[in-house]
Structure formats: C-alpha cells, structure tokens
PDB file of N, CA, C, O and CB in Angstrom:
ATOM      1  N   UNK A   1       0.851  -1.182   0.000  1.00  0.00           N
ATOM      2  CA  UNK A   1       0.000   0.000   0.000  1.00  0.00           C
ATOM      3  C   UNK A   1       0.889   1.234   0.000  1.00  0.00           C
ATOM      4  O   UNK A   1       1.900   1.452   0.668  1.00  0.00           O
ATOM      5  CB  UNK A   1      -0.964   0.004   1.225  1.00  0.00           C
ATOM      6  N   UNK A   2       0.105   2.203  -1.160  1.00  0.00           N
ATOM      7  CA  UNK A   2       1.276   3.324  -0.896  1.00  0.00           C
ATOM      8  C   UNK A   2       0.998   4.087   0.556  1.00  0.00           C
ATOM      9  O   UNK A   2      -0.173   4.277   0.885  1.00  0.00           O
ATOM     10  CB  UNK A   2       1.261   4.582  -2.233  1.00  0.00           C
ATOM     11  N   UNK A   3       2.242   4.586   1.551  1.00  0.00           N
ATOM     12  CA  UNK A   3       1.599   5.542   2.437  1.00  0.00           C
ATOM     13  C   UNK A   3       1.854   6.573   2.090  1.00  0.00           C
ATOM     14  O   UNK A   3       2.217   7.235   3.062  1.00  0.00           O
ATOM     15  CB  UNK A   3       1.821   5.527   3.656  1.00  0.00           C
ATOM     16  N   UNK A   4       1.878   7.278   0.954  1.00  0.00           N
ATOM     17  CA  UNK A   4       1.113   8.763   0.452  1.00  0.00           C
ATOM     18  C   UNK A   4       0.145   8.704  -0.212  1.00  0.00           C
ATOM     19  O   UNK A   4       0.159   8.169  -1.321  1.00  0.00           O
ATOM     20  CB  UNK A   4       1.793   9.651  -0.338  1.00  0.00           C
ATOM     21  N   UNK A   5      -0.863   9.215   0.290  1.00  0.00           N
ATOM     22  CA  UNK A   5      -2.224   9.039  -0.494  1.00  0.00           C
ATOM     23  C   UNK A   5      -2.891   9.789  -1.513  1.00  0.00           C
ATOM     24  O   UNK A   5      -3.843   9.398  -2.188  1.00  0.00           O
ATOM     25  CB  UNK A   5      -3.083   9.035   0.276  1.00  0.00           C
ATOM     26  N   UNK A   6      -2.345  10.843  -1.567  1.00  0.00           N
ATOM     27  CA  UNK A   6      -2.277  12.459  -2.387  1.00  0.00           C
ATOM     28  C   UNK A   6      -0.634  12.336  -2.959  1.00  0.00           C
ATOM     29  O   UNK A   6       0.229  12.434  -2.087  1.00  0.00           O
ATOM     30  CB  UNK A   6      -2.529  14.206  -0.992  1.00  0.00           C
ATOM     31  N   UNK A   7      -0.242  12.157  -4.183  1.00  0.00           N
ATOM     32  CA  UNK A   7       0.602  12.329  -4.773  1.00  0.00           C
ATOM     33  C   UNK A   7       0.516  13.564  -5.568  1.00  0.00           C
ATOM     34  O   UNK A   7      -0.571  14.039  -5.897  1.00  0.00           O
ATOM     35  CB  UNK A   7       0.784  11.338  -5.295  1.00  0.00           C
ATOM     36  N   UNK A   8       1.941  14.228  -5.962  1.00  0.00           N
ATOM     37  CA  UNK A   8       2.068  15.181  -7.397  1.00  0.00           C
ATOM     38  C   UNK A   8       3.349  14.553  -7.836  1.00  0.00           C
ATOM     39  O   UNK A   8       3.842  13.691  -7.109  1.00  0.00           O
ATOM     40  CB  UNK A   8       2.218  17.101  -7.216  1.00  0.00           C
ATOM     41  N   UNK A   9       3.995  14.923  -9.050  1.00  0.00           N
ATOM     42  CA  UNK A   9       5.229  14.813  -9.562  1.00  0.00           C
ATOM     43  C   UNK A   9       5.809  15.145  -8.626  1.00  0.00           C
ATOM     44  O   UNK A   9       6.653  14.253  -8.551  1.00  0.00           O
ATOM     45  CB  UNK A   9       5.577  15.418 -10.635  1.00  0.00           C
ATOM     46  N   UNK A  10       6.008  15.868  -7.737  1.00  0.00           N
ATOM     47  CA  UNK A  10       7.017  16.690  -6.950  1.00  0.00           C
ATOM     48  C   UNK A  10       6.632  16.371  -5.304  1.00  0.00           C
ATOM     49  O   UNK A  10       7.471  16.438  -4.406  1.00  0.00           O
ATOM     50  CB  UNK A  10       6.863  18.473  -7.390  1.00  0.00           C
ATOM     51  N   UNK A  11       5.638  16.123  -5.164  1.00  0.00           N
ATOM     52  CA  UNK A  11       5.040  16.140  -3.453  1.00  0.00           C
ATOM     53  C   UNK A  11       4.195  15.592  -3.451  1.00  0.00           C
ATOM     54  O   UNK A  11       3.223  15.468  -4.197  1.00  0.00           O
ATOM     55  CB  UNK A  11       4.610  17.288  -2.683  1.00  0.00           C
ATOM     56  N   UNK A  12       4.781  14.861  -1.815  1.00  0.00           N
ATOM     57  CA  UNK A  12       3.451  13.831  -1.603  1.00  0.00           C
ATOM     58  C   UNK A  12       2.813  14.497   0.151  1.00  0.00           C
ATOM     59  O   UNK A  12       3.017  15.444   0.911  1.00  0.00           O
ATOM     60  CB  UNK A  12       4.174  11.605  -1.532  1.00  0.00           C
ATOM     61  N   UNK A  13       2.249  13.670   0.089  1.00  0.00           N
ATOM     62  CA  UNK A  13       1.101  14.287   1.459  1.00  0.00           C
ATOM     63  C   UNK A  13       0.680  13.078   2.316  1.00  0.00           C
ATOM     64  O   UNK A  13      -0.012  12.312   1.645  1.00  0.00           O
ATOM     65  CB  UNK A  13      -0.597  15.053   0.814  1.00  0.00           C
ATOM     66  N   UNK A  14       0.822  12.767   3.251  1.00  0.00           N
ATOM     67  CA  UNK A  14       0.443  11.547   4.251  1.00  0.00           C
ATOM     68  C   UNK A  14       0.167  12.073   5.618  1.00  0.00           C
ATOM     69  O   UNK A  14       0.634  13.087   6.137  1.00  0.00           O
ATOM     70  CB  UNK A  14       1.655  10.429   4.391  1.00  0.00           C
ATOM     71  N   UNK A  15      -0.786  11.092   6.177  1.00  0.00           N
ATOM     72  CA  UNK A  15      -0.629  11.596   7.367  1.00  0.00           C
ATOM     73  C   UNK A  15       0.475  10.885   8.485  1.00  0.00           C
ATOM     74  O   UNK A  15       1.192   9.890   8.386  1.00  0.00           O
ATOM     75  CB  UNK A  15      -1.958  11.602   7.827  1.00  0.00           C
ATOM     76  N   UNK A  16       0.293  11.743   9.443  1.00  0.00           N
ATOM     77  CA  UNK A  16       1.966  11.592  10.585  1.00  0.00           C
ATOM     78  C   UNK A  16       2.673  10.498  10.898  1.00  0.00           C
ATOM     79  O   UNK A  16       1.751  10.097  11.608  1.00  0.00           O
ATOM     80  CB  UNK A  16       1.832  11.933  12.069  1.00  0.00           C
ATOM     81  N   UNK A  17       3.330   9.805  10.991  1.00  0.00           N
ATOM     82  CA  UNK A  17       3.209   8.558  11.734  1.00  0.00           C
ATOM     83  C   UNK A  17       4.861   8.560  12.926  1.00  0.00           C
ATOM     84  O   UNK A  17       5.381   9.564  13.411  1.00  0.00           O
ATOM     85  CB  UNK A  17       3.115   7.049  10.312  1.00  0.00           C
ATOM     86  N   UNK A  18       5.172   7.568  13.042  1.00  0.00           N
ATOM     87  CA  UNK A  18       5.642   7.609  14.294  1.00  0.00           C
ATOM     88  C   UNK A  18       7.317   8.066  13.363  1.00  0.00           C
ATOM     89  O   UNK A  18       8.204   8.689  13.946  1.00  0.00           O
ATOM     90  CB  UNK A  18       5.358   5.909  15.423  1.00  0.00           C
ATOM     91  N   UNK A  19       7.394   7.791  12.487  1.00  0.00           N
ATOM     92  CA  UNK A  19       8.689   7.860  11.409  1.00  0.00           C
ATOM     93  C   UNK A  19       8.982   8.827  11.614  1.00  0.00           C
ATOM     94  O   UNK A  19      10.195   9.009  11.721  1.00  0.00           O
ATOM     95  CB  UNK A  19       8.650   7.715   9.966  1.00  0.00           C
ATOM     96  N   UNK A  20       8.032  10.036  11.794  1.00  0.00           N
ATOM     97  CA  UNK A  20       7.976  11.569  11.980  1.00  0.00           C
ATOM     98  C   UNK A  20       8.510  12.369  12.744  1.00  0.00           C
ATOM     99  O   UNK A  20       9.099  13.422  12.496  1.00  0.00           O
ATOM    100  CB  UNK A  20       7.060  11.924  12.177  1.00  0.00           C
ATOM    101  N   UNK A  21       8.198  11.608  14.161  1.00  0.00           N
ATOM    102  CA  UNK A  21       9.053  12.365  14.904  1.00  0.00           C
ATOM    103  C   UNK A  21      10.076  13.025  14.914  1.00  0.00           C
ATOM    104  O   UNK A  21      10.055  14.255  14.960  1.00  0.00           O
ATOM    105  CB  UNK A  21       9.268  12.001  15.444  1.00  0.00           C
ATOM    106  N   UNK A  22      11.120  12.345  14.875  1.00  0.00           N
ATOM    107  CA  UNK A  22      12.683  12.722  14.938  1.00  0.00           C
ATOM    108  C   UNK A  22      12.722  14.207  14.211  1.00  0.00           C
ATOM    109  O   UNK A  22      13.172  15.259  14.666  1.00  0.00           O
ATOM    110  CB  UNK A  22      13.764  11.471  14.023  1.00  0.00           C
ATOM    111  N   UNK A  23      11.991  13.901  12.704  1.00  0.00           N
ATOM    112  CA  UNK A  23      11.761  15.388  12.030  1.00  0.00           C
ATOM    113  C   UNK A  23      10.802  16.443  12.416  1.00  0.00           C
ATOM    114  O   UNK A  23      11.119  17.596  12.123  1.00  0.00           O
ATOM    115  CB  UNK A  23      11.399  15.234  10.749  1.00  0.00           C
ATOM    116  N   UNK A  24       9.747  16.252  12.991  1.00  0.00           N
ATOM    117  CA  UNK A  24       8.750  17.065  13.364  1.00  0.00           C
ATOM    118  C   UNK A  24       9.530  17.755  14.674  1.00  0.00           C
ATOM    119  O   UNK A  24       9.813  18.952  14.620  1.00  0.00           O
ATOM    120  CB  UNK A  24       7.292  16.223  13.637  1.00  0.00           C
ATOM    121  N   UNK A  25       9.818  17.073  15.684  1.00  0.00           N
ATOM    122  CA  UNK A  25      10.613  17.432  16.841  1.00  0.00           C
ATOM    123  C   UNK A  25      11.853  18.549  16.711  1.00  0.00           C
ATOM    124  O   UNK A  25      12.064  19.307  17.658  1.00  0.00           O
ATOM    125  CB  UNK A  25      11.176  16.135  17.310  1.00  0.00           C
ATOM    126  N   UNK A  26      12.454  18.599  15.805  1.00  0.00           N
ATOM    127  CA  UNK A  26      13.297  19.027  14.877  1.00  0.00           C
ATOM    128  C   UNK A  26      13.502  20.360  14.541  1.00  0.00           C
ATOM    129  O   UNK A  26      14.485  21.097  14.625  1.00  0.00           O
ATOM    130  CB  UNK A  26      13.027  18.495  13.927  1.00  0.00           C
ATOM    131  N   UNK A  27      11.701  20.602  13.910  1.00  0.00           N
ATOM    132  CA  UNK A  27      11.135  21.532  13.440  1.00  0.00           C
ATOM    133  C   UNK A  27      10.566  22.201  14.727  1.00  0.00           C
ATOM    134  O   UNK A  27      10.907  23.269  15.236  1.00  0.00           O
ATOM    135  CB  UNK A  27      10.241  21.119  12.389  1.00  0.00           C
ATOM    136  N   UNK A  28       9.959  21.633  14.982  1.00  0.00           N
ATOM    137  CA  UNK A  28       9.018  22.034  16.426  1.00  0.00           C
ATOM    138  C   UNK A  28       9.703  23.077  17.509  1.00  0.00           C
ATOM    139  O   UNK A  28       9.218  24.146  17.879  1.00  0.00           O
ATOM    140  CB  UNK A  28       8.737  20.526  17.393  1.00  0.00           C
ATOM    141  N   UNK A  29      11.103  22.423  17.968  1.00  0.00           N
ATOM    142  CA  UNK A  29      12.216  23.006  18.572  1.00  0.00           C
ATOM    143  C   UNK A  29      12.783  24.531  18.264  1.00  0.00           C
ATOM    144  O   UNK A  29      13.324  25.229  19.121  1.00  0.00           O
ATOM    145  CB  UNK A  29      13.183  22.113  18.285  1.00  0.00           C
ATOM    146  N   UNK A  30      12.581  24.895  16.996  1.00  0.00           N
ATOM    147  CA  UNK A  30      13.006  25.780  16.287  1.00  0.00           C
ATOM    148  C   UNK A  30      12.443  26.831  16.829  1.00  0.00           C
ATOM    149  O   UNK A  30      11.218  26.936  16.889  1.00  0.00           O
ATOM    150  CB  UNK A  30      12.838  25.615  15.041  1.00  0.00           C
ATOM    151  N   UNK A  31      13.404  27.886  17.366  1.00  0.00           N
ATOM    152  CA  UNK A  31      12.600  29.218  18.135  1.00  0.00           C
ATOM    153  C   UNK A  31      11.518  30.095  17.027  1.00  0.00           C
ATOM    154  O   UNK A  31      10.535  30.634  17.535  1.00  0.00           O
ATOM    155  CB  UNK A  31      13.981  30.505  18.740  1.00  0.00           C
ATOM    156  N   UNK A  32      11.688  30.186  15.852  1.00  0.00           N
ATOM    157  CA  UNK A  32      10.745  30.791  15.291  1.00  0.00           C
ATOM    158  C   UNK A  32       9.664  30.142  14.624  1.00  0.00           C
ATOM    159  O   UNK A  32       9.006  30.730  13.766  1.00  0.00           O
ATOM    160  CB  UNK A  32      11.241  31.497  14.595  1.00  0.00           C
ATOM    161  N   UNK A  33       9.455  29.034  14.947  1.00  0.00           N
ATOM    162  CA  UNK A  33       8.772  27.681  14.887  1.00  0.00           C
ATOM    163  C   UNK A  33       7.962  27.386  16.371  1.00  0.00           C
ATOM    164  O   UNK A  33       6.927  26.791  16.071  1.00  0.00           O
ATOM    165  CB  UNK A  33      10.004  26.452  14.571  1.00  0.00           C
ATOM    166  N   UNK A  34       8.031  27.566  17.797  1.00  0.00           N
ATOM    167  CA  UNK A  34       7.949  26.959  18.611  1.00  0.00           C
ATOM    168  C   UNK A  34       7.142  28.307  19.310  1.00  0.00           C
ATOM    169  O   UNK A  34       6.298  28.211  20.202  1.00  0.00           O
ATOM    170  CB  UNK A  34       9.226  26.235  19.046  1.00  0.00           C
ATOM    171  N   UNK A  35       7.649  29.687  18.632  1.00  0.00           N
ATOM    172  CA  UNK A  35       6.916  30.841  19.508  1.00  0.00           C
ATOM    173  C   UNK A  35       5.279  30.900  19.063  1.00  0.00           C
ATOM    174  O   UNK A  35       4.402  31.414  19.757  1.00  0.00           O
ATOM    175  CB  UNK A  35       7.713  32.491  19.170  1.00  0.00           C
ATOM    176  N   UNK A  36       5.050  30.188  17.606  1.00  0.00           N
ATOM    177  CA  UNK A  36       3.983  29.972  17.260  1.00  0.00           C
ATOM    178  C   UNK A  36       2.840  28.717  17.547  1.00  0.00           C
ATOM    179  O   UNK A  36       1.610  28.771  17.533  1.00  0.00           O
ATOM    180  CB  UNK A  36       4.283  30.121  16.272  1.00  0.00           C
ATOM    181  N   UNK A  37       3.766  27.567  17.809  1.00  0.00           N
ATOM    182  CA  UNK A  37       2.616  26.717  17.604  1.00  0.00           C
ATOM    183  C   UNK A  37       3.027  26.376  19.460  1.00  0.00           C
ATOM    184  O   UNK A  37       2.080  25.772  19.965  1.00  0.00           O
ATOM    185  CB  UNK A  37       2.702  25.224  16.051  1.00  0.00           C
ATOM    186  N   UNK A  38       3.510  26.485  19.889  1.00  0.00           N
ATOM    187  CA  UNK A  38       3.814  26.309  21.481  1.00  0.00           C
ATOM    188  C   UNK A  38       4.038  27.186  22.408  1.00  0.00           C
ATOM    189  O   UNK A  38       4.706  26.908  23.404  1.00  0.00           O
ATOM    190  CB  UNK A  38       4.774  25.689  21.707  1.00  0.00           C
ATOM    191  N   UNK A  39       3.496  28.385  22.194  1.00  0.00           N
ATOM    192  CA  UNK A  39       4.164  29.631  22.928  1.00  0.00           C
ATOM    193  C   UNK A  39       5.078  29.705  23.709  1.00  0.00           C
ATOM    194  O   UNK A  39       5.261  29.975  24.896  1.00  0.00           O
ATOM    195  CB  UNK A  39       3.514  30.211  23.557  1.00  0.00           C
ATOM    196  N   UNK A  40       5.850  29.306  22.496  1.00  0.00           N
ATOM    197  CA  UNK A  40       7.420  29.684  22.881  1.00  0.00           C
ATOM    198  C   UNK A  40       8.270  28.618  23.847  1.00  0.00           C
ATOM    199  O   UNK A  40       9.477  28.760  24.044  1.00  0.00           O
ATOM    200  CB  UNK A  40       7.400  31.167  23.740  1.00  0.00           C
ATOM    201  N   UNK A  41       7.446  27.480  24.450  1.00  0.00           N
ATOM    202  CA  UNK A  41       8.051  26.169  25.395  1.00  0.00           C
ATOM    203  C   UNK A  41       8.434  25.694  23.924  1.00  0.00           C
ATOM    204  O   UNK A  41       7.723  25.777  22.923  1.00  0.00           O
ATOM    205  CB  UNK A  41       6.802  24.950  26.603  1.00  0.00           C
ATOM    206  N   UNK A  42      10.123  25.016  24.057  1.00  0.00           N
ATOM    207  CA  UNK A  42       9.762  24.040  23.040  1.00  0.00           C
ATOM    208  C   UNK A  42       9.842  22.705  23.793  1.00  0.00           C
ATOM    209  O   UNK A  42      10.491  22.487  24.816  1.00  0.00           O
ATOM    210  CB  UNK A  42      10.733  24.096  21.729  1.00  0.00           C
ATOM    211  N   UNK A  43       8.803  21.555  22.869  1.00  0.00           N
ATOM    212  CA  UNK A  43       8.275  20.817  23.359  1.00  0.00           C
ATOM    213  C   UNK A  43       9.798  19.412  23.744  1.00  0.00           C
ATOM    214  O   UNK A  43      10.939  19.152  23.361  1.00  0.00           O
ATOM    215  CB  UNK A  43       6.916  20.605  22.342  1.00  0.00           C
ATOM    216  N   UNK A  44       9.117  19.082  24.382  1.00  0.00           N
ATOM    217  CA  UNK A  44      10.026  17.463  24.738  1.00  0.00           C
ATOM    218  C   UNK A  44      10.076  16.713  23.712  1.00  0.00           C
ATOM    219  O   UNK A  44       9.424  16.983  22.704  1.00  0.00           O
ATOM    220  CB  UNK A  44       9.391  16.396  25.844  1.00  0.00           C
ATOM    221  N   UNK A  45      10.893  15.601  23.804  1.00  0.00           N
ATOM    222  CA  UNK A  45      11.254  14.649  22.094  1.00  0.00           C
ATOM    223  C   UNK A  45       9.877  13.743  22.859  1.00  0.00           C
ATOM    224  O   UNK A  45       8.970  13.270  22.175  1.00  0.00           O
ATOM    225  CB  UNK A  45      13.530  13.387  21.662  1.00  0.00           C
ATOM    226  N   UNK A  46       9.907  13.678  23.641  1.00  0.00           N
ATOM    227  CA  UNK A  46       8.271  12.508  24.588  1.00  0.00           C
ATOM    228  C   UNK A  46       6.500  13.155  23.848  1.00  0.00           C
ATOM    229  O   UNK A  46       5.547  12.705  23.213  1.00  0.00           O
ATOM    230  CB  UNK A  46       8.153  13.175  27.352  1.00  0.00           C
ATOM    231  N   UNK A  47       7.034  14.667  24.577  1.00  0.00           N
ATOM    232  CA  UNK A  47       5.129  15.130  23.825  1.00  0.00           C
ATOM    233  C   UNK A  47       5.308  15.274  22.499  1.00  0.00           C
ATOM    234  O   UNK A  47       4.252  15.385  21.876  1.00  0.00           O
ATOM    235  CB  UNK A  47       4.245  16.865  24.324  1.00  0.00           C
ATOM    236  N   UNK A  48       6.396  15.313  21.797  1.00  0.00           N
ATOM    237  CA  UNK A  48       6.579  15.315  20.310  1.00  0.00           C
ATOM    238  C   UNK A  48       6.443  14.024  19.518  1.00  0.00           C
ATOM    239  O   UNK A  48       6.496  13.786  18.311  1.00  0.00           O
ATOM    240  CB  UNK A  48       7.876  15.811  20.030  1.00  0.00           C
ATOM    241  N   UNK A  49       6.237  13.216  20.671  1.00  0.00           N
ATOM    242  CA  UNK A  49       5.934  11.405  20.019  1.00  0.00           C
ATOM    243  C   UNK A  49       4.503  11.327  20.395  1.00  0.00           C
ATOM    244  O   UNK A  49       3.797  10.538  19.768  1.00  0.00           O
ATOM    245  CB  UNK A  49       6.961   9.808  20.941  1.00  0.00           C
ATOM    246  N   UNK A  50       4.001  12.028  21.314  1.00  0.00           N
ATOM    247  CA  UNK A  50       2.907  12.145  22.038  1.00  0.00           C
ATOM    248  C   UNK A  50       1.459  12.691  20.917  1.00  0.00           C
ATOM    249  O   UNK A  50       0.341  12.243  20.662  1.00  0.00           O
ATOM    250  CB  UNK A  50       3.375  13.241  23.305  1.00  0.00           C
ATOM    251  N   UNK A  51       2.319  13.947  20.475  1.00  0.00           N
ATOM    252  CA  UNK A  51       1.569  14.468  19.990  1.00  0.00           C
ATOM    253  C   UNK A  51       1.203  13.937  18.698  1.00  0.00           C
ATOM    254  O   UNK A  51       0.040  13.818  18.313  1.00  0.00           O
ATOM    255  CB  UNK A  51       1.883  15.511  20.070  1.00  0.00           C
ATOM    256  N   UNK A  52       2.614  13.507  17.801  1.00  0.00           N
ATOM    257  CA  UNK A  52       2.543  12.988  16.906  1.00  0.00           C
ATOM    258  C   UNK A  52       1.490  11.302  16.620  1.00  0.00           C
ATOM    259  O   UNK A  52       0.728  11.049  15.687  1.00  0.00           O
ATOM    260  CB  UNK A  52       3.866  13.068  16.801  1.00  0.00           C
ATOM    261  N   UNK A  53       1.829  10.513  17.714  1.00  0.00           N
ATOM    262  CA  UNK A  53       0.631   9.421  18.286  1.00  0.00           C
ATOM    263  C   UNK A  53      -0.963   9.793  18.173  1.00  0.00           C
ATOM    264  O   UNK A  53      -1.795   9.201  17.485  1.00  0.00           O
ATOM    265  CB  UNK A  53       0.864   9.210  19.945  1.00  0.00           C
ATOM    266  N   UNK A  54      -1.158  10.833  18.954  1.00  0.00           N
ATOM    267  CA  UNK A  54      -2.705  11.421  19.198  1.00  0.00           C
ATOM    268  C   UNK A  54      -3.194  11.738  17.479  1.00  0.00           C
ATOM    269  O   UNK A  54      -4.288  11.508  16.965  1.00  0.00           O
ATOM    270  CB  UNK A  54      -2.684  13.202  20.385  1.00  0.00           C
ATOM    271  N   UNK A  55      -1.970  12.334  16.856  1.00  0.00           N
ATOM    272  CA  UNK A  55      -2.630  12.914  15.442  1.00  0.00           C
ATOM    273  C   UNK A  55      -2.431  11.614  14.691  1.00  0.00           C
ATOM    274  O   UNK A  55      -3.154  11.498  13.702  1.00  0.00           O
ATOM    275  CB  UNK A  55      -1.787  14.399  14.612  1.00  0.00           C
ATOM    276  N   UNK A  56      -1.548  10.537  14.966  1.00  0.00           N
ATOM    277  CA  UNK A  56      -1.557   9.464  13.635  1.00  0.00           C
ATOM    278  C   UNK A  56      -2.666   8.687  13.884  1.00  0.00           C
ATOM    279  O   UNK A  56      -2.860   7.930  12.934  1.00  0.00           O
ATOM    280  CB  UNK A  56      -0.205   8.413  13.433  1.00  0.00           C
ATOM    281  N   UNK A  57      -3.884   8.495  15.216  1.00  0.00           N
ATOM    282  CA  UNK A  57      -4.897   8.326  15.414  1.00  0.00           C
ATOM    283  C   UNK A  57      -5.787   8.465  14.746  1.00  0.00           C
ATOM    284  O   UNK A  57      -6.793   7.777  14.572  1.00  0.00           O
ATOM    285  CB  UNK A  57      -5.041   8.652  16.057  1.00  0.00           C
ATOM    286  N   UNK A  58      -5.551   9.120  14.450  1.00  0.00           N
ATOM    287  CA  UNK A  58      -7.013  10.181  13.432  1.00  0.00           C
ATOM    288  C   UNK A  58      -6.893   9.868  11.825  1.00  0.00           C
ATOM    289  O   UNK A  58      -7.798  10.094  11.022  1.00  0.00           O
ATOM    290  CB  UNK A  58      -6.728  12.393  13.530  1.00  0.00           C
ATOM    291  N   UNK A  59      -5.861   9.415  11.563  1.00  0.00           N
ATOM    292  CA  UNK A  59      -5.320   9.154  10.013  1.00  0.00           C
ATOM    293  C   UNK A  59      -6.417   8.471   9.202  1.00  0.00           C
ATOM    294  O   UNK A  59      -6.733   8.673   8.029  1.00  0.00           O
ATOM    295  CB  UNK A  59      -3.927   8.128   9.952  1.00  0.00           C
ATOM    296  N   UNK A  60      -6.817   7.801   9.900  1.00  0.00           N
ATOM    297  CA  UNK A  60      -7.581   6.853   9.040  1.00  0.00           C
ATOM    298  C   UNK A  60      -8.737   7.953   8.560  1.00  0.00           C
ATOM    299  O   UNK A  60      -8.909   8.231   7.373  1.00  0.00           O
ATOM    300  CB  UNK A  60      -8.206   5.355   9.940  1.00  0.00           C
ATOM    301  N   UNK A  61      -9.590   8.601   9.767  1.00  0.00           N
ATOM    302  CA  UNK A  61     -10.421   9.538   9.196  1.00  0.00           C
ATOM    303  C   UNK A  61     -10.540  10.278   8.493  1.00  0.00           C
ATOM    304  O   UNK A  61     -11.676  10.490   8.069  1.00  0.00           O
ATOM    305  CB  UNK A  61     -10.692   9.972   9.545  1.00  0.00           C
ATOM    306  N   UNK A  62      -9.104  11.275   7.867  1.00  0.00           N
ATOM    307  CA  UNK A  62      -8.552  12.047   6.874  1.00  0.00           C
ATOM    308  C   UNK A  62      -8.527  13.210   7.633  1.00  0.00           C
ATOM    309  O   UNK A  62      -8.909  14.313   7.242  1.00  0.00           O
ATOM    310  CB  UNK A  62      -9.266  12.114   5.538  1.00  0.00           C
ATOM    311  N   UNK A  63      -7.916  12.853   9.092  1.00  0.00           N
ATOM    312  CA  UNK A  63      -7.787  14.280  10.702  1.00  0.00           C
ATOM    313  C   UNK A  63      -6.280  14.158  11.015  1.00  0.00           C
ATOM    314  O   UNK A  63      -5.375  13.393  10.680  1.00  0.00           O
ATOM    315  CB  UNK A  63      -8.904  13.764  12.710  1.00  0.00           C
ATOM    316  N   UNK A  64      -6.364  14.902  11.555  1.00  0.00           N
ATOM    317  CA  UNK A  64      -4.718  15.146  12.643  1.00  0.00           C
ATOM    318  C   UNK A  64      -3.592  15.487  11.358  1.00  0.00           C
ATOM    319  O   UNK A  64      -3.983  15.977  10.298  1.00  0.00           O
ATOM    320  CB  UNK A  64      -3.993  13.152  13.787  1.00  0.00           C
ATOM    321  N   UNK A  65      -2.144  15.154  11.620  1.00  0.00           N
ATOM    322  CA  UNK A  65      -1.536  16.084  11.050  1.00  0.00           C
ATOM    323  C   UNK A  65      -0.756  15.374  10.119  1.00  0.00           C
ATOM    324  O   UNK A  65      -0.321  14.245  10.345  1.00  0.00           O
ATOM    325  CB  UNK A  65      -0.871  16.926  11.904  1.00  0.00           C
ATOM    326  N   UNK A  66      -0.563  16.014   9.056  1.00  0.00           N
ATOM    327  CA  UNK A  66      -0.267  15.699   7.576  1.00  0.00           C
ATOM    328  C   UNK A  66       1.298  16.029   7.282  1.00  0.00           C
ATOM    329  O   UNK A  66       1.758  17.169   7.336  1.00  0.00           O
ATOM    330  CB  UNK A  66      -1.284  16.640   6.551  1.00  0.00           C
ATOM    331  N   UNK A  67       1.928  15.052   7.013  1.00  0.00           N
ATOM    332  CA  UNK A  67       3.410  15.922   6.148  1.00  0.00           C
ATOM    333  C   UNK A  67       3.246  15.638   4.590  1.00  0.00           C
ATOM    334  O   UNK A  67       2.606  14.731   4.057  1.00  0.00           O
ATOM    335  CB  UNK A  67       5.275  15.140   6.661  1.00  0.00           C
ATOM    336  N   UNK A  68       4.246  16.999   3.801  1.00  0.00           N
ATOM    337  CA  UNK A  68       4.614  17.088   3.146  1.00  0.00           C
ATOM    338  C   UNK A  68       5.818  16.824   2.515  1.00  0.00           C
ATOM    339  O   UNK A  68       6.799  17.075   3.215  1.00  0.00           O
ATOM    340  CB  UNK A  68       4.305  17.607   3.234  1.00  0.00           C
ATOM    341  N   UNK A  69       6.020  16.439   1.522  1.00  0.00           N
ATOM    342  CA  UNK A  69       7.345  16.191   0.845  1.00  0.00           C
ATOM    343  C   UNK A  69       7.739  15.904  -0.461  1.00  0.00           C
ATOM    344  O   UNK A  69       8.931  15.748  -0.726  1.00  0.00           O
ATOM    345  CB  UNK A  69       7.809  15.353   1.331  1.00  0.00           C
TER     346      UNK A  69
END
C-alpha cells in the first residue's frame, strides 16, 4: 500500500506517523517555529511522540496532522 495518499510529480502528502518524529521534533524546537505553535516552550522529544501518536490516530479519518514532501 502506498503511504502517500495524495501524490504530485514533486510532493506527496500523508498523514503523521511515528517515522515523523525525529523530524517534526526538529522543526518544532526551532525558536521561530515553537513561539507559534507552542508559545514559545519548546516541546520534549516525549510530547513530540505524544503528539505525533494522538494525530496518527485520526489518520484513518482524513484528521490530525499531515506531512509534506
């Protein structure tokens, strides 16, 4: 099964899964990244698996959070 479900020539779209972390965490951390979606705490590599878990939940429904690439 492919896990991108929305393809282009150039970018695909899936939702989160646990693979994610390491990169989302990454991003997340990033002070001009972290003042927005976390006011300004940046998060733990734990609620960043956490969070990422709660949203790959929802995947099946076509909810929670999507990467690009």
């Amino acid at each position: 099964v492919d896990p991108w479900p929305l393809r282009a020539p150039r970018l695909g779209l899936a939702p989160t899964t646990e693979r994610d972390v390491e990169a989302l965490w990454a991003i997340w951390t990033e002070p001009d990244v972290r003042r927005y979606l976390f006011d300004d705490v940046a998060p733990t590599r734990a609620q960043a698996a956490e969070i990422v878990a709660d949203a790959a939940a929802l995947g099946d429904r076509g909810l929670g959070l999507w990467t690009l690439r």
